[in-house]
C-alpha positions as CSV (number, residue, x, y, z in Angstrom):
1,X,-42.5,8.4,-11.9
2,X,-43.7,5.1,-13.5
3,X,-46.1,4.9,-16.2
4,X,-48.1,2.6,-14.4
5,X,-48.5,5.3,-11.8
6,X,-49.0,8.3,-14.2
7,X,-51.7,5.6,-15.9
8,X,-53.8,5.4,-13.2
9,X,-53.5,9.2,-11.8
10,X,-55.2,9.9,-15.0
11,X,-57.6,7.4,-15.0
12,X,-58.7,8.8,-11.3
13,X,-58.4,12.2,-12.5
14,X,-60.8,11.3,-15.6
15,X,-63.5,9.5,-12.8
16,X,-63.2,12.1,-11.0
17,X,-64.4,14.5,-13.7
18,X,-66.8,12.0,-14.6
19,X,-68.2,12.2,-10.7
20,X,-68.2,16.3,-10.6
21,X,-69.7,16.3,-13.7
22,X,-72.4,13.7,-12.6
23,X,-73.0,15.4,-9.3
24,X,-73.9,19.1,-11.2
25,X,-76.1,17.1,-13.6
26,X,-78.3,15.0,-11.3
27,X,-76.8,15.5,-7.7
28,X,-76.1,12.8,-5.5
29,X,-77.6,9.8,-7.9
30,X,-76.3,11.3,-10.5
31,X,-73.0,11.3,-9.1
32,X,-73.0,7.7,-8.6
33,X,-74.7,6.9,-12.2
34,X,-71.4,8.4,-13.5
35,X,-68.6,6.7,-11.3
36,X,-70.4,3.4,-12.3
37,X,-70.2,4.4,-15.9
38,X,-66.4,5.4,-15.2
39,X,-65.3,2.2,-13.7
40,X,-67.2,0.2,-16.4
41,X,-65.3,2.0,-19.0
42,X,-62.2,1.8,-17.4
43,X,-62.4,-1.7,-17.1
44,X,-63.8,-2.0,-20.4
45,X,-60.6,-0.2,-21.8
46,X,-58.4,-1.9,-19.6
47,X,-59.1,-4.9,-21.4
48,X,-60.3,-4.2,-24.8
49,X,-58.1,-1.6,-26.1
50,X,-55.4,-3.2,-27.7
51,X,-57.8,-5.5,-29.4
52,X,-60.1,-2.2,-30.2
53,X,-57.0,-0.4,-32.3
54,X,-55.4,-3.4,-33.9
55,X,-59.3,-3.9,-35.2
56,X,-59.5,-0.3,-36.3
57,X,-56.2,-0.4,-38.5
58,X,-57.1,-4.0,-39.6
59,X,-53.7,-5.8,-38.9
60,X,-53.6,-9.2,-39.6
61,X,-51.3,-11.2,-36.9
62,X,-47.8,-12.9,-38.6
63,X,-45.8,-15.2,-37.6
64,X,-42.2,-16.3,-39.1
65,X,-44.2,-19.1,-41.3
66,X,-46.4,-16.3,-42.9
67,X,-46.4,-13.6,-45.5
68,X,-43.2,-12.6,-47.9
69,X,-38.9,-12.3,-46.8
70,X,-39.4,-9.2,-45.3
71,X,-42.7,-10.1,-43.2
72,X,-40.9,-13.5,-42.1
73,X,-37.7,-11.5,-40.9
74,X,-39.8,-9.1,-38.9
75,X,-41.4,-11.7,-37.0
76,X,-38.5,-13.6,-36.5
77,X,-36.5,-10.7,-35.0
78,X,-39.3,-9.7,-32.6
79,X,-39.2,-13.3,-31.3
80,X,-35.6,-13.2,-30.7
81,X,-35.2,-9.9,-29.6
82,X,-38.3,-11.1,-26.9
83,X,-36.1,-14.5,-26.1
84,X,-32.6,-12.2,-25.2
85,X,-34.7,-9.8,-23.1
86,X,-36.5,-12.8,-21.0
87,X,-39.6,-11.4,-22.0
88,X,-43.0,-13.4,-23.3
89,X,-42.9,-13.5,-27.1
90,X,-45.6,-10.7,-28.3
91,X,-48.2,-10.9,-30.8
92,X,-46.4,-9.7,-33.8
93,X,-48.6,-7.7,-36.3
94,X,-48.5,-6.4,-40.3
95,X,-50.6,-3.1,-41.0
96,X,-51.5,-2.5,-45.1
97,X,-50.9,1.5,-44.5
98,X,-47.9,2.8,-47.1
99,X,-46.9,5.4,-44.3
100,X,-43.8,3.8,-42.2
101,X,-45.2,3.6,-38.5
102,X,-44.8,1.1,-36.2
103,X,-46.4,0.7,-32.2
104,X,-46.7,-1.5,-29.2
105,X,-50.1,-1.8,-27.4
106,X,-51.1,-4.6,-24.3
107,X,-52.0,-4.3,-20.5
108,X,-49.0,-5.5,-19.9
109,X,-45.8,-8.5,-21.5
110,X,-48.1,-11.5,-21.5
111,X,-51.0,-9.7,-23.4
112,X,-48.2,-7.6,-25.2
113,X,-48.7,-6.7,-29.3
114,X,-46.5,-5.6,-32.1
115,X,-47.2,-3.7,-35.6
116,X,-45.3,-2.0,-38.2
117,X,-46.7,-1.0,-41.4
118,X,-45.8,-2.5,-45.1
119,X,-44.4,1.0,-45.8
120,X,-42.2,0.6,-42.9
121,X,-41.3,-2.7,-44.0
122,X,-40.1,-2.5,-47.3
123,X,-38.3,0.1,-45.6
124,X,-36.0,-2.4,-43.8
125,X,-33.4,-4.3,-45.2
């Protein structure tokens, strides 16, 4: 099953929680009120949420011109490991968090980000 299809059977199963729930707390209107708050939310995370967590960990975008070596060689190899897969080049991201940790957030490979941590860095050689 893809993830774009397990995506958006949770997404309907949330709305339709978000409709029962409405329904028992104001009926038919009520219903309604919550299915429009769903679908604004939805869309709302749809497009917002990678921006909404690279904000919350304060990541500051790189590029192979910016920061030290090791910061340099990280962007580099996500640019050329982006290039050999035929895939657009991501927005590569730096996190100052000493834990190594690393993810991949984006609606989908044009809107696609990158972050690692320092501590994951400086783990690399």
């Amino acid at each position: 099953m893809s993830n774009y299809l397990r995506t958006g059977m949770l997404i309907a199963a949330l709305t339709a929680l978000f409709g029962v729930i409405g329904l028992m707390l104001g009926g038919a209107s009520g219903m309604v009120m919550a299915l429009v708050f769903a679908a604004g939310t939805n869309l709302f995370a749809y497009w917002n949420a990678d921006k909404m967590v690279l904000r919350m960990y304060k990541a500051q975008e790189v590029d192979e011109n910016h920061g030290s070596g090791v910061v340099r060689r990280y962007a580099s190899m996500t640019k050329a490991l982006a290039r050999n897969d035929g895939m657009p080049l991501p927005r590569v991201y730096v996190i100052e968090n000493p834990p190594p940790n690393a993810f991949a957030t984006g609606r989908n490979p044009e809107h696609a980000a990158v972050a690692a941590t320092t501590g994951l860095l400086k783990m690399l050689t």
